[in-house]
C-alpha positions in Angstrom: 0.0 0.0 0.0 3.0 2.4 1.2 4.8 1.7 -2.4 1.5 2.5 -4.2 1.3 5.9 -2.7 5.1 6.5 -3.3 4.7 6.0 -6.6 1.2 8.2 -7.5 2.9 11.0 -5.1 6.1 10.7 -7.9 3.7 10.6 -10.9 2.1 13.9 -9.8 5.2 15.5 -8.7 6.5 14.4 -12.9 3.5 15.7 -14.2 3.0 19.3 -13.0 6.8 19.6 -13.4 6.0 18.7 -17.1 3.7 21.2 -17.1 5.6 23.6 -15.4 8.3 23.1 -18.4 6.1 23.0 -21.1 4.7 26.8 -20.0 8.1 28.3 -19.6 9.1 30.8 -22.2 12.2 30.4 -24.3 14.6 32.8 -24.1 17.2 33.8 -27.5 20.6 35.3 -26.1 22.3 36.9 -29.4 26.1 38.5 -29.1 26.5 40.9 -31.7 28.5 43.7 -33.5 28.6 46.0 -35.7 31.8 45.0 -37.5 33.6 41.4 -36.9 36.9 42.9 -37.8 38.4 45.4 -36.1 41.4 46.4 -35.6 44.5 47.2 -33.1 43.9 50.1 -30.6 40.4 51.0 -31.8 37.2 50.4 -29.5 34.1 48.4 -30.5 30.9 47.8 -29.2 29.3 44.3 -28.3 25.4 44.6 -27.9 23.9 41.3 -26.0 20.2 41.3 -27.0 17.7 38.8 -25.3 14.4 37.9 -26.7 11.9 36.2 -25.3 8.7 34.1 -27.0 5.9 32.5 -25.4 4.8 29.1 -25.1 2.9 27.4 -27.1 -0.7 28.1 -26.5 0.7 30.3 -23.8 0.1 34.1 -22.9 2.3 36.6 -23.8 3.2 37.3 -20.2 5.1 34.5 -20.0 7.1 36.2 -22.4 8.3 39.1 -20.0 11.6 39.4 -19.3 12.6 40.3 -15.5 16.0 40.2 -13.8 18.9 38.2 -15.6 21.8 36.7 -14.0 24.6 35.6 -16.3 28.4 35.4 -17.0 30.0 36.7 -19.9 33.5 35.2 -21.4 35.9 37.1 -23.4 39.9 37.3 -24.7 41.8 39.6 -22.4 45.2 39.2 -24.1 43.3 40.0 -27.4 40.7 42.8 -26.4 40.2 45.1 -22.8 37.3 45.5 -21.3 36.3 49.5 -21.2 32.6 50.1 -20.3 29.4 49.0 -20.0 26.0 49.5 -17.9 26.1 49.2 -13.7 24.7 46.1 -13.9 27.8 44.4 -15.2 31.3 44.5 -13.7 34.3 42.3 -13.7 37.4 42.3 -16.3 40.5 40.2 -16.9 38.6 37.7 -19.4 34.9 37.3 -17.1 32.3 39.9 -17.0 29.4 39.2 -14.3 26.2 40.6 -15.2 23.9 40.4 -12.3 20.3 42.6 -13.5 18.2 42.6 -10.0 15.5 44.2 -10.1 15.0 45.0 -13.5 12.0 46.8 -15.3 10.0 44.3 -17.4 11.1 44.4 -20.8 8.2 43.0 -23.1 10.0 40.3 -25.6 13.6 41.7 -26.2 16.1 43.4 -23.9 19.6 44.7 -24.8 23.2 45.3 -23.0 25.9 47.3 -24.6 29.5 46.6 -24.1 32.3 48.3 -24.9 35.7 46.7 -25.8 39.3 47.6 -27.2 41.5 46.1 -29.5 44.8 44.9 -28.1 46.5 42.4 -30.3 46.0 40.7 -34.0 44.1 37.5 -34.3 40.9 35.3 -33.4 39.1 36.3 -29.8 36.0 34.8 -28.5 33.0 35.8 -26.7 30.8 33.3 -25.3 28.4 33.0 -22.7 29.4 30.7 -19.6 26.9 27.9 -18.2 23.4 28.9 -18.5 22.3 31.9 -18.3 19.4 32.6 -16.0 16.2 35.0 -17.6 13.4 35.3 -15.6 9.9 35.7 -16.2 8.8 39.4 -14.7 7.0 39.4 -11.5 7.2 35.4 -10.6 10.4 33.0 -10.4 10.0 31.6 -13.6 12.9 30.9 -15.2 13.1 30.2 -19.2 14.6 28.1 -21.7 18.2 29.7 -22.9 19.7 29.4 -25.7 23.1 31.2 -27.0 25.7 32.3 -29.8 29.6 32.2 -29.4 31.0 35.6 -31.3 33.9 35.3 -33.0 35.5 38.1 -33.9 38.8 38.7 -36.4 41.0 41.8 -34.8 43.3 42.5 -37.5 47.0 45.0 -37.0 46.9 48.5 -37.1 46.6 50.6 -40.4 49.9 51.9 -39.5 51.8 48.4 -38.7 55.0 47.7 -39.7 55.5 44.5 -42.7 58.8 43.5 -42.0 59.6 40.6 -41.4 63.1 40.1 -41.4 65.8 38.9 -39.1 69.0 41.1 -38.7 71.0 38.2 -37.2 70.3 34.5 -36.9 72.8 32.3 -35.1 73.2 28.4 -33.4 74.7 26.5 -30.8 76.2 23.8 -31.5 77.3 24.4 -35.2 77.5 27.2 -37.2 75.5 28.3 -40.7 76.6 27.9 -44.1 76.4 30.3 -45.8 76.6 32.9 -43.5 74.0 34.6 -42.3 73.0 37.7 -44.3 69.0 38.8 -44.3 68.1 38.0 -47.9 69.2 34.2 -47.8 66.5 32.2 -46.0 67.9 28.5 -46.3 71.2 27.1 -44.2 73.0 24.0 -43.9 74.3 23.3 -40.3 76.7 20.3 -39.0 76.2 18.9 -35.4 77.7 16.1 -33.6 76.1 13.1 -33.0 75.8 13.8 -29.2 74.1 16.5 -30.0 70.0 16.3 -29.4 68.9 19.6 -29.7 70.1 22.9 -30.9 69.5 26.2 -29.8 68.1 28.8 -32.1 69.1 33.3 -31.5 67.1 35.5 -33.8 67.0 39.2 -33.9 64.2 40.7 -36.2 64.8 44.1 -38.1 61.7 45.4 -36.2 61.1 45.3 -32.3 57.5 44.5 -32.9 57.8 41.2 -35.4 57.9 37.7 -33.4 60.0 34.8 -34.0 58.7 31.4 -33.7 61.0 27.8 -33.8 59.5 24.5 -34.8 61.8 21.1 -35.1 65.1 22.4 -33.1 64.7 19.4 -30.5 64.9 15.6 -30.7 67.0 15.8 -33.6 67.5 12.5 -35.2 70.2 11.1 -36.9 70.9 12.2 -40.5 69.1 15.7 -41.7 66.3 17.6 -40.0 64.5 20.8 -40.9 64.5 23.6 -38.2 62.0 26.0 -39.7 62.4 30.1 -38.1 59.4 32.0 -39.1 59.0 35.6 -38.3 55.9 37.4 -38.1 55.2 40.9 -38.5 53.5 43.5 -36.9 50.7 43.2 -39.3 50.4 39.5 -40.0 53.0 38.9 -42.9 55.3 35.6 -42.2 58.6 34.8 -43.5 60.7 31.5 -43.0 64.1 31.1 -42.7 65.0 26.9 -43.0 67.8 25.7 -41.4 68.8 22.1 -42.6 70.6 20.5 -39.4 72.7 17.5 -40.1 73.1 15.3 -37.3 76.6 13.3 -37.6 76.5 9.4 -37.5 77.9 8.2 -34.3 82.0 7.2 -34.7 82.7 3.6 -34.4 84.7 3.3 -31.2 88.8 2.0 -32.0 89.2 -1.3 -31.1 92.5 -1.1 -28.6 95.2 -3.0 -28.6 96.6 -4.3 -25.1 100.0 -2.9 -24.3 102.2 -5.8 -23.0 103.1 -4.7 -19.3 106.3 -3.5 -18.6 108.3 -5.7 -15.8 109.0 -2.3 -13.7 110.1 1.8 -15.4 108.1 3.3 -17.9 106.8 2.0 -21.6 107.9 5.0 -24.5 106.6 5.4 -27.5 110.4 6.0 -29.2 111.5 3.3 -30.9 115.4 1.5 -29.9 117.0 -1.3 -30.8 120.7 -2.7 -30.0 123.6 -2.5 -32.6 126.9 -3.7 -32.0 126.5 -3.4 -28.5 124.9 0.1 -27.8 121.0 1.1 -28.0 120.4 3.1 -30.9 117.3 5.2 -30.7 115.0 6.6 -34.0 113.2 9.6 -33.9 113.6 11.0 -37.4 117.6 10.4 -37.1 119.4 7.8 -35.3 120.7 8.6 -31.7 122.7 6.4 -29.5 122.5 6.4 -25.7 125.9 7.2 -24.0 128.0 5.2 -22.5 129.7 7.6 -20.6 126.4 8.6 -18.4 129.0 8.7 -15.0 129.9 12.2 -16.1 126.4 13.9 -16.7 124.4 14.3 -13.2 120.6 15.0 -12.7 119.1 18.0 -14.4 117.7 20.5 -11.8 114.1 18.6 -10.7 114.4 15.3 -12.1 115.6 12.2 -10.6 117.3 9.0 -12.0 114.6 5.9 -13.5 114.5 3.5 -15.8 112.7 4.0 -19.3 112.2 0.9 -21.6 112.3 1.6 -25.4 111.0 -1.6 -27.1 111.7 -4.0 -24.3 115.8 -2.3 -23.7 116.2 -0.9 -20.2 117.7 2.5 -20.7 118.8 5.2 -18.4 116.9 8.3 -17.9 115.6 11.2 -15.6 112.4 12.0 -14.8 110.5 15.3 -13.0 111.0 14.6 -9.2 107.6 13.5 -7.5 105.9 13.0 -10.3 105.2 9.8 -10.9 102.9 10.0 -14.1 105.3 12.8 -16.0 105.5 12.5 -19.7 109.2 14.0 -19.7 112.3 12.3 -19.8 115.8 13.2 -20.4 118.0 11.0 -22.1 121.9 11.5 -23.0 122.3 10.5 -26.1 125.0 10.9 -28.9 124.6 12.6 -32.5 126.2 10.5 -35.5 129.2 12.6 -34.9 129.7 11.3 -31.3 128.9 14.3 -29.5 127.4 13.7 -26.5 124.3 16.0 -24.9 121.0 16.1 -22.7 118.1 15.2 -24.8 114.3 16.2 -23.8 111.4 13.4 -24.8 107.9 14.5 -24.6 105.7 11.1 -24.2 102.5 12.6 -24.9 103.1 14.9 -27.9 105.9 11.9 -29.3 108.6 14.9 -29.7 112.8 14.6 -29.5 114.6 17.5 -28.6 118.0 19.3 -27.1 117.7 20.1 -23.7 119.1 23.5 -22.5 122.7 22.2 -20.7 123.0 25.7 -19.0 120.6 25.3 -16.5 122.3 22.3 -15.8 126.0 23.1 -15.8 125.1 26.8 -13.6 123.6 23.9 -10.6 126.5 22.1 -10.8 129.0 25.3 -10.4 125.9 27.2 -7.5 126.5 23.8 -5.6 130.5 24.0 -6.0 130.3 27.6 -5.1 128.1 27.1 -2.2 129.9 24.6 -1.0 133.2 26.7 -0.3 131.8 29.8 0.5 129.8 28.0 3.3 133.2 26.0 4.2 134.7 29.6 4.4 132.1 30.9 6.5 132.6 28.2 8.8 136.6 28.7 9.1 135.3 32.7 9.8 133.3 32.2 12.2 136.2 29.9 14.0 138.5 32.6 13.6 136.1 35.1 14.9 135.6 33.2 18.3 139.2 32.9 18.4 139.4 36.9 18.1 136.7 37.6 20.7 138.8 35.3 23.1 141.8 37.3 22.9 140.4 40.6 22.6 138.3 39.0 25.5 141.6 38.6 27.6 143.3 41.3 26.2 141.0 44.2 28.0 141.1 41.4 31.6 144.4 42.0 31.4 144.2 45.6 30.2 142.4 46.5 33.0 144.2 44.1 35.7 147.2 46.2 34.9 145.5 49.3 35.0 144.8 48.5 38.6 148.0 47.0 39.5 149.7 50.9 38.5 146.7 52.5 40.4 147.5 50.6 43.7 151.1 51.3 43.2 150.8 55.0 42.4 149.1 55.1 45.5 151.2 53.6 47.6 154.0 56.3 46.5 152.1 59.1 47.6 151.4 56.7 51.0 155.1 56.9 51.5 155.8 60.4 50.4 153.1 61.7 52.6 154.8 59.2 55.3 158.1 61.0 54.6 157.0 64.7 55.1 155.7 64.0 58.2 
């Protein structure tokens, strides 16, 4: 019995709300304007005009429009909001329009807007959600439907159509040709590390844009990095960049060096003839036999360097182990014996300045007897101090001895007269 009544109570409720619907007026919200192009820095108008029609087999007071709540969408980077009536307020892209207590407008009601112009292209104005018309004098609230303006904002009379670049430049790689502002197609080499490139461009006039398209995930082999340049007033130019991306290097398969019982492995070359180790570097040198008269050059120290398996004498920078000079004494095909400098690294042979070497050798000689003769000095001069030491002892000993004396004969004198 309970379910029966639930369900008759929920049949009514449907019906007069089916009713209630099929009396409501329908309301037309149309967004207008005089011209849909305008243009950069001038003001427009937007009218938004509501009309209202009965329901079928319905009164025309149904047809009244009273308040009207709504929310009105717009571009703000494209167009500013300027003016309009009291009842609506807002900015930055939403407009609230919030008509309380309105007069009854009989079948059509309109609200002027005014706008400006800020940039070039497309902008929309829509209305957001539904809209809410009432019927005057009851809580009615009608059927909406509305239009989305489009409008085209084009550039200023007075905008600039250049769309050049004055300088154009990349990173990694360079152009070819180079850049000048009438070429607008480049070749550029990159690395095979490289993923991405990085674009600079400079236009000719401070209003003109630069856009870049295809200057990341560069694959391997050529891409096309397209630059294009818009003006102030619409007109595009492309510059093309065509950025070849390198293969990847196959990596040198490396040959094991054999280890080296102890010293250092060289790259120059040495073999043994008759008895002595001839070297090759562009000219045969041989190493010295007489090494007992050459000492260390200032910084190095005595090691061992093998040349092609032959232990060889040679000096290397003190306290560094890793150093990639040596210095060998070797002997020109005249026999003429001298220090010899061998860069590891760079693979190079050549004469090492001797001076430095033979100037230690006579500073150390030197040194050696000057400091010898300081030494005997400074025995002599302790010598010296001694006797200059008793010298004024016995200086003044004496000095006292005649004192007492002369004394003593004026004692006796003195003695005498009395």
């Amino acid at each position: 019995m309970k379910r029966g009544l639930f369900f008759i109570i929920v049949a009514v409720m449907l019906w007069f709300g089916a009713k209630e619907t099929a009396q409501a007026a329908v309301a037309t919200i149309d967004l207008q304007t005089e011209s849909e192009i305008v243009r950069v820095g001038e003001e427009f108008e937007i009218t938004l005009l509501i009309t209202a029609q009965p329901a079928e087999d319905e009164s025309s007071k149904t047809a009244v429009i009273g308040d009207f709540e709504a929310y009105l969408f717009y571009d703000a980077d494209a167009m500013e909001f300027i003016t309009a009536p009291s009842c609506i307020t807002g900015g930055a892209g939403v407009l609230k329009i919030a008509d309380i207590g309105a007069s009854p407008s009989k079948e059509s009601r309109k609200y002027v807007i005014r706008f400006s112009a800020l940039s070039r292209g497309s902008a929309e104005v829509s209305m957001y959600g539904m809209p809410l018309v009432y019927v005057y004098g009851g809580v009615d609230v009608m059927s909406v439907s509305s239009n989305v303006l489009n409008l085209n904002i084009a550039a200023a009379e007075n905008a600039s159509n250049n769309a050049s670049l004055s300088a154009l430049k990349v990173n990694p790689g360079k152009l070819t040709p180079a850049f000048a502002t009438t070429i607008r197609e480049y070749e550029v080499f990159v690395p095979y590390d490289t993923e991405r490139i990085v674009v600079s461009a400079l236009t000719e006039d401070e209003n003109a844009t630069v856009g870049v398209n295809g200057s990341t995930d560069l694959r391997v082999g050529r891409n096309t990095v397209i630059v294009t340049v818009t003006a102030e007033d619409g007109t595009e130019k492309r510059y093309y960049l065509y950025v070849t991306r390198q293969e990847k290097e196959a990596e040198p398969t490396k040959v094991p060096e054999p280890p080296a019982p102890e010293g250092y492995e060289a790259g120059l070359h040495a073999v043994e003839k008759d008895g002595k180790v001839v070297l090759s570097f562009g000219g045969e040198y041989t190493v010295s036999d007489d090494q007992n008269h050459y000492v260390a050059p200032t910084g190095y120290e005595e090691t061992v360097l093998y040349l092609d398996g032959i232990r060889v004498k040679a000096y290397t920078k003190r306290d560094v182990p890793d150093s990639d000079f040596f210095i060998l004494v070797l002997e020109d095909r005249l026999g003429n014996g001298a220090y010899y400098r061998y860069d590891r690294e760079e693979q190079t042979l050549q004469r090492y300045d001797e001076e430095s070497i033979e100037i230690r050798q006579v500073v150390e000689e030197d040194n050696s007897a000057f400091y010898r003769t300081i030494d005997e000095y400074k025995t002599h001069q302790v010598i010296l101090l001694f006797l200059l030491a008793m010298f004024i002892a016995l200086s003044v000993l004496l000095m006292l001895i005649v004192v007492r004396l002369y004394r003593q004969s004026r004692q006796e004198d003195n003695d005498l007269d009395d």
